[in-house]
C-alpha positions as CSV (number, residue, x, y, z in Angstrom):
1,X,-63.9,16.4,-50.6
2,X,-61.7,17.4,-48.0
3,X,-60.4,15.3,-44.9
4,X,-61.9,18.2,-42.4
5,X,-65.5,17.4,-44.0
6,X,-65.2,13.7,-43.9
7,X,-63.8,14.0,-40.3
8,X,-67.3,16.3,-39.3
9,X,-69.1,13.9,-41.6
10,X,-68.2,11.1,-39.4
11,X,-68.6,12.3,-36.3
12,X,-72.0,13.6,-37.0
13,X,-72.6,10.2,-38.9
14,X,-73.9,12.6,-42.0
15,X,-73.2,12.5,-45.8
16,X,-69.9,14.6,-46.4
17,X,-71.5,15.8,-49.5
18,X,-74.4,17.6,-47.6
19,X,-71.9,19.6,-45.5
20,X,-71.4,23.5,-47.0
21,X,-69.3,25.9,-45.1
22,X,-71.9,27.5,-43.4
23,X,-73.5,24.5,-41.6
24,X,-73.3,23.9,-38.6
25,X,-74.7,23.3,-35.0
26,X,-77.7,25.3,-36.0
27,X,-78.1,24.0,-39.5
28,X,-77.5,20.0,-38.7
29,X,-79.4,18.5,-36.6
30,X,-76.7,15.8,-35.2
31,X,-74.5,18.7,-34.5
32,X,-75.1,19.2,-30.5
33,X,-72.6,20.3,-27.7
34,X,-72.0,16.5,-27.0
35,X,-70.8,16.1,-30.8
36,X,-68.9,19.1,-30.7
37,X,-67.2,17.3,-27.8
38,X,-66.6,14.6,-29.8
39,X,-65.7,16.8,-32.8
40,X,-63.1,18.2,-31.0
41,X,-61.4,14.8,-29.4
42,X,-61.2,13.7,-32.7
43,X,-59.8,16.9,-34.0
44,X,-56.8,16.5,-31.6
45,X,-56.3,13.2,-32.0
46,X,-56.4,12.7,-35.7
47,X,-54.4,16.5,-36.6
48,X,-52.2,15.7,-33.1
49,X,-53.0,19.5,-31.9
50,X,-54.3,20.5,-28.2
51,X,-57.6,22.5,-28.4
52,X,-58.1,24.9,-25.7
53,X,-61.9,26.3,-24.7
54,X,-61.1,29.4,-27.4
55,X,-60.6,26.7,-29.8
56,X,-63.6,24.3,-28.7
57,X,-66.0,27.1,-28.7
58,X,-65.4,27.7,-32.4
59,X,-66.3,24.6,-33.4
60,X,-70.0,25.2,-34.0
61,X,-69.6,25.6,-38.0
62,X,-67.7,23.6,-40.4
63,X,-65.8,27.1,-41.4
64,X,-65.2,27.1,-37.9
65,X,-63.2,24.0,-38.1
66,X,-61.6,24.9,-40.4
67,X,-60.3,28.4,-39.3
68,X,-59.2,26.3,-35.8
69,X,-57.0,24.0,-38.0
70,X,-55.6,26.9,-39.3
71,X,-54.8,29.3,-36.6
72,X,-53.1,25.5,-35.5
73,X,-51.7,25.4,-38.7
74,X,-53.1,22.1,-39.4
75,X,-55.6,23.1,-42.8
């Protein structure tokens, strides 16, 4: 399991191993603007990378996670 999935799985306090690609804030229910907040605090703090609102706004899917790390060349 990757660290971006356990990193999403913590903040949404969910099972890692219930987490595809394609979830996100529509899919999971703890996944709400105030986690993506969260999400994205603890993006930057644990991958030491400054999101801008571009960035933020992508974070509504795990794939978009991880396609932020990577433009940030953190994945």
């Amino acid at each position: 399991m990757s660290d971006v999935l356990t990193l999403i799985a913590s903040v949404l306090q969910v099972d890692a191993a219930d987490l595809n690609e394609d979830d996100g804030i529509d899919t999971v229910a703890a996944w709400d603007s105030l986690k993506t907040i969260l999400l994205a605090s603890m993006i930057e703090i644990n991958y030491s990378i400054t999101l801008d609102n571009h960035d933020i706004e992508k974070l509504i899917t795990v794939r978009g996670v991880r396609e932020v790390l990577a433009r940030h060349g953190s994945e």
